[in-house]
LUMDOLUM-853722 format. One record per residue: x, y, z of N, C-alpha, C in turn. Coordinates in steps of 0.001 Angstrom, whole numbers, plus 524288, in hexadecimal, padded with zeros to 5 digits. Each point is the difference from the previous one (the first is absolute). Layout:
BEGIN
XYZXYZXYZ...
//
This chain:
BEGIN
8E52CCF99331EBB80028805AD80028804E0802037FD2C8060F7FD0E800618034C8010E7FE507FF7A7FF5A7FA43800C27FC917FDBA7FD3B7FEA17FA9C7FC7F804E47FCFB7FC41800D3803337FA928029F7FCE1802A7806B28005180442800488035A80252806BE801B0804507FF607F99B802C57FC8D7FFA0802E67FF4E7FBAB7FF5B7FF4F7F9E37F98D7FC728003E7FCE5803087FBC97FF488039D7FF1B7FEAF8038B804657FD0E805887FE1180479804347FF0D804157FD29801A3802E0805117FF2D803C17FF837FA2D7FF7D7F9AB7FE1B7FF7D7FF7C7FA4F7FF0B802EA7FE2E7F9AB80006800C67FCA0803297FB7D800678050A800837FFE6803398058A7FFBE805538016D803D480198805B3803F3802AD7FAFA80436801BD803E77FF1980672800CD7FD20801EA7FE9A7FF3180539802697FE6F80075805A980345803EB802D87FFFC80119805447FAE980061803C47FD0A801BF7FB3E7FAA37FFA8804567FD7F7FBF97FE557FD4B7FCB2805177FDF57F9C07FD2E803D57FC9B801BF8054E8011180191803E67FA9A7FE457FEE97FCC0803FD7FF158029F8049B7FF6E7FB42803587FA427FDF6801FB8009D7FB927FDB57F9E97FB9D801AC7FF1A7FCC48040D7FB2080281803287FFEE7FCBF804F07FB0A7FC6F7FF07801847F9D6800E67FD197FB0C800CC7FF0B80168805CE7FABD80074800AC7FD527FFA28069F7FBDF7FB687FF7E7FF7E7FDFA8039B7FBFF7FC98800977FD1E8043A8056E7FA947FEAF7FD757FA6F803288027E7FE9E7FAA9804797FEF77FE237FF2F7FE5A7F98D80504802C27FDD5800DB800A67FF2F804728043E7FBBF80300800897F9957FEEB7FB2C7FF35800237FE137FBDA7FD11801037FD2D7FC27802577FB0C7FDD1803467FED47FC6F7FC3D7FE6C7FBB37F9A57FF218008E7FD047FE427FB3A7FD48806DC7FDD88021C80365801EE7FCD1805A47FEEC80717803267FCBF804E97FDFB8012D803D18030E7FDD87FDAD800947FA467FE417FD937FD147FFA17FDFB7FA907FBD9805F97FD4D7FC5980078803F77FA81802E27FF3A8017F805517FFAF803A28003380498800BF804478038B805BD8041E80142802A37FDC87F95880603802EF7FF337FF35804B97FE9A80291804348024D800B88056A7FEB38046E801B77FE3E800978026D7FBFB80459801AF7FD048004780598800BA805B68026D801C3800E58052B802778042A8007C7FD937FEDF806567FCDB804C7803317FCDB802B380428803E08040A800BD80072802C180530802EC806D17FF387FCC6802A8804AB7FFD87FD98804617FF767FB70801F27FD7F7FD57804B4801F57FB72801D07FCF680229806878003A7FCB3801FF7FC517FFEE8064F8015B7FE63802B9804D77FCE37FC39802747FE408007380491801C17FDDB8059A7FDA4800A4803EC8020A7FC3E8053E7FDE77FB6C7FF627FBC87FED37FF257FE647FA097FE677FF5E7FCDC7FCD1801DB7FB17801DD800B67FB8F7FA577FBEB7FF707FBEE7FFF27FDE17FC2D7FC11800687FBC37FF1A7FA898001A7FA7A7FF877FC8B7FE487FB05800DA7FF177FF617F9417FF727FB7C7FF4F7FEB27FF4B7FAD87FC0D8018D7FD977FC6A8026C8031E7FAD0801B37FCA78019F806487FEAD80412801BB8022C8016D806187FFE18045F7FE867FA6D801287FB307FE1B804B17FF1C7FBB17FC9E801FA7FA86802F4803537FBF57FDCD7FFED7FC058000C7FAD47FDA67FCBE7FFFA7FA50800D97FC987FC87803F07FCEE7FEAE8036A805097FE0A8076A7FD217FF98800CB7FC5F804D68011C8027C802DA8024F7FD78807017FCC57FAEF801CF7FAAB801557FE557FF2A7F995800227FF657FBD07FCDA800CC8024C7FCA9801807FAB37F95E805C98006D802CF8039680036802C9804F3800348002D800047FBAF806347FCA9803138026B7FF8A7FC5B804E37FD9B7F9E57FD8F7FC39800F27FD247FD0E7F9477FE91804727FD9D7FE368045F800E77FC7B803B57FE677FD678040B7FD8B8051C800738027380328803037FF9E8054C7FE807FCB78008A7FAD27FF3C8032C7FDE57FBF380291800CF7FAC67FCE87FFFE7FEFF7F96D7FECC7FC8F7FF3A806757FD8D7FF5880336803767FFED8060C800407FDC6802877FD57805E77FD58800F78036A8019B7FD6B8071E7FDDF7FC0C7FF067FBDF7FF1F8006E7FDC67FA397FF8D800EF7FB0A7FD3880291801217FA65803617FCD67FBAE805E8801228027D8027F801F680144804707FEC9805817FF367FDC7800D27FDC08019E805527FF497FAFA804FC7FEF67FA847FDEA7FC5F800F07FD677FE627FA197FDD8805287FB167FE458027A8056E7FC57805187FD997FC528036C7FC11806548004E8060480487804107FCC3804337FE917FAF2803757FA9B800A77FE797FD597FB4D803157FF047FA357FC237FF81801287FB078016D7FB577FA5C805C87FD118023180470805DA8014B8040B7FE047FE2D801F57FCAA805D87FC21801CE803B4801B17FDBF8076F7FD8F7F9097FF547FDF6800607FD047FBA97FA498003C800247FC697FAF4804CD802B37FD2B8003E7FC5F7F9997FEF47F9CE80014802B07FE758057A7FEF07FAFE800BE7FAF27FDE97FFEE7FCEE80207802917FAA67FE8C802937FD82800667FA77800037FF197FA3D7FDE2800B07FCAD7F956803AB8000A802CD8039D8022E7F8BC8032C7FFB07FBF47FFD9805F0802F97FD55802B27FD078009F8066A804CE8038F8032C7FDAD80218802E4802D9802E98054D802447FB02803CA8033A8025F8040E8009B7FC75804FF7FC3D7FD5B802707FB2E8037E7FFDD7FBCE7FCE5802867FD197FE017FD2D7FF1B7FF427FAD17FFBA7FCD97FB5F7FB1F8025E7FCC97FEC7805B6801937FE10803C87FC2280235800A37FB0C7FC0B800BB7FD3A7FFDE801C57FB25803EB805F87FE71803F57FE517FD5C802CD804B77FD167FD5B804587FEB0802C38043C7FF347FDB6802BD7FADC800A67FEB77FB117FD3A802BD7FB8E7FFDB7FC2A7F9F48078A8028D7FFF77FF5C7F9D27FAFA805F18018A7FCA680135803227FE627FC088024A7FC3B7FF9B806117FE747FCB2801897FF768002480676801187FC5E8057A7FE988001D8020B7FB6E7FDD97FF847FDDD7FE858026F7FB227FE078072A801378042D803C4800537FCAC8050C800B67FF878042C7FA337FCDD800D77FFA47FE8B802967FBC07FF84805B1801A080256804B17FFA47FF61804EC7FE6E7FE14802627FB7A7FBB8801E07FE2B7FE83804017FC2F7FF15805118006180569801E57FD19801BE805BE7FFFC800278033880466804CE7FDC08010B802E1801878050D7FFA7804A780190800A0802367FB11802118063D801217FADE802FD801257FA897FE9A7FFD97FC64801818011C801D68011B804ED7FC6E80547804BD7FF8C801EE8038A805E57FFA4801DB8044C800C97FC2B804E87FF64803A48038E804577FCE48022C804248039880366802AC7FE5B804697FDF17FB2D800EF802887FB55804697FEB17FCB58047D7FD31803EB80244804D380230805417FD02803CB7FDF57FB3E802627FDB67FC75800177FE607FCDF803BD7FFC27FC537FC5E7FF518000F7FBB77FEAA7FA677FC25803A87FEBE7FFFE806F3800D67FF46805B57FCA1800237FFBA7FCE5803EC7FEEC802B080558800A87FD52805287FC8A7FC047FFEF7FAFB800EB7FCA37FB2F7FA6E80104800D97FC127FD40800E08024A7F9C3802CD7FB5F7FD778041C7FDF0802B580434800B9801B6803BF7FC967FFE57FE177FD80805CF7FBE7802C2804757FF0E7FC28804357FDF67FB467FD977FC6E7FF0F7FC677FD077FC917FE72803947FD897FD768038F801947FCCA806007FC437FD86802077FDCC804877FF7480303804D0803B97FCC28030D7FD327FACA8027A7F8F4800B3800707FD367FBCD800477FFD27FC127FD007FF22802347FB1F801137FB197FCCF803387FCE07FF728053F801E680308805FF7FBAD800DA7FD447FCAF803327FE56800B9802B17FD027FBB68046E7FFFF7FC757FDE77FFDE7FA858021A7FEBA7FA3C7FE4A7FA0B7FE2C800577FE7780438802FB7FA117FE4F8011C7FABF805347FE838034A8033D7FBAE7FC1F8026C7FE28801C9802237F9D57FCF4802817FD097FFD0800F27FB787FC5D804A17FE74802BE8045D7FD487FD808043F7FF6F7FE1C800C87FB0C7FA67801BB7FF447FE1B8042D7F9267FF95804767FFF38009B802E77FD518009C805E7802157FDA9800807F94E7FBD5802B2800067FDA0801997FA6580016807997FF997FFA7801347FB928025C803E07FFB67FFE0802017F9857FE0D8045D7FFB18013A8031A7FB26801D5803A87FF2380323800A6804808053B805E1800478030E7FD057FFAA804848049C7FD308055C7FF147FD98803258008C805797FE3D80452803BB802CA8016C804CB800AF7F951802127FE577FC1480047800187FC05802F38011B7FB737FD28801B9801A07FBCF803F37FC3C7FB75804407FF618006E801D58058880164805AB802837FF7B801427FC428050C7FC167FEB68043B803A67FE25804BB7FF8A7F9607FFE37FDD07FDA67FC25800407F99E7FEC9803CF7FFA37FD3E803767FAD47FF6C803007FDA57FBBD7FC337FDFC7FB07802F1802737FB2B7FE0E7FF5F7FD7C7FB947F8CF7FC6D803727FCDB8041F7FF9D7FA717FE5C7FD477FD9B805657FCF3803778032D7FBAA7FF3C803E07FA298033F7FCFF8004A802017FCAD7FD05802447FCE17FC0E7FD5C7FE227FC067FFAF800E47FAEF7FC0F7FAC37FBF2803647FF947FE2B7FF4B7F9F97FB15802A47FE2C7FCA07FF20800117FAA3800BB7FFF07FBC27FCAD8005E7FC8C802347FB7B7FDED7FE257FBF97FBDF8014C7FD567FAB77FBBC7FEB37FBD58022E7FDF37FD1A7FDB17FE477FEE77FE5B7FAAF801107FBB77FF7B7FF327FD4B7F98F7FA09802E77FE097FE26800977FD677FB34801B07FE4C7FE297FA707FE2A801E77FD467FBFF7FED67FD887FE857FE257FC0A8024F804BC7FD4B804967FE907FB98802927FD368005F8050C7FF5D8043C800F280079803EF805AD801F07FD5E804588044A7FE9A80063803807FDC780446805FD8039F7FF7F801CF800E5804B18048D803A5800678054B7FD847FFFA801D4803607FC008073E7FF1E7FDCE801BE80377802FB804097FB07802828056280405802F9804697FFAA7FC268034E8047E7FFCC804607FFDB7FDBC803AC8023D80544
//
């Protein structure tokens, strides 16, 4: 819960929204999984918001959350068990080495002000040891916030029809 409150406020530090409540709906430990409810407050209102009340933006921002907690945790649980080459204590299966996450055009459904803060959350994922980010893109607005020598192009040869990166 701590984790997934520190994502979101990564991505979205505006006052209304900031704080995210993880509830579990069943008591039951094989139904938590089915049965998680995600609760926004502040709201404009007296009652918390739920994700189906989130626009577009807010939840391309929340999915980003969710997946930005989960490559965490993972990373602290790689780095609790380095020994165990890839099993847990009880001799479960790890999570993979790495995530490969791919974003295309971020800035879709997301406020201007909000693309610095997303890029650089996803820069800060990609420091991770156990994940790796693509972020595709044909705005200049989301150039300006990469180093220039993280940059690659992609085209199509005509000729050979197989794609050159530069």
């Amino acid at each position: 819960k701590e984790a997934l409150q520190q994502q979101w406020r990564r991505f979205h530090a505006e006052s209304t929204y900031s704080h995210l409540d993880l509830n579990m709906v069943n008591s039951e430990l094989d139904h938590y999984l089915k049965a998680v409810s995600l609760a926004f407050r502040p709201t404009p209102g007296q009652e918390a918001h739920t994700t189906d009340q989130l626009g577009d933006g807010l939840r391309s921002l929340l999915y980003l959350t969710l997946i930005c907690t989960t490559l965490e945790i993972e990373q602290g649980l790689q780095a609790e068990n380095a020994e165990t080459r890839g099993l847990d204590a009880e001799g479960a299966p790890m999570p993979p080495a790495l995530t490969l996450l791919v974003v295309e055009e971020p800035e879709n459904h997301l406020a201007p002000h909000l693309l610095g803060r997303t890029v650089g959350n996803l820069q800060r994922t990609a420091r991770q040891h156990n994940a790796q980010v693509v972020l595709s893109s044909h705005t200049p607005s989301l150039l300006r916030r990469v180093e220039p020598s993280a940059v690659r192009h992609l085209r199509l040869d005509r000729v050979t029809h197989s794609t050159v990166v530069s």
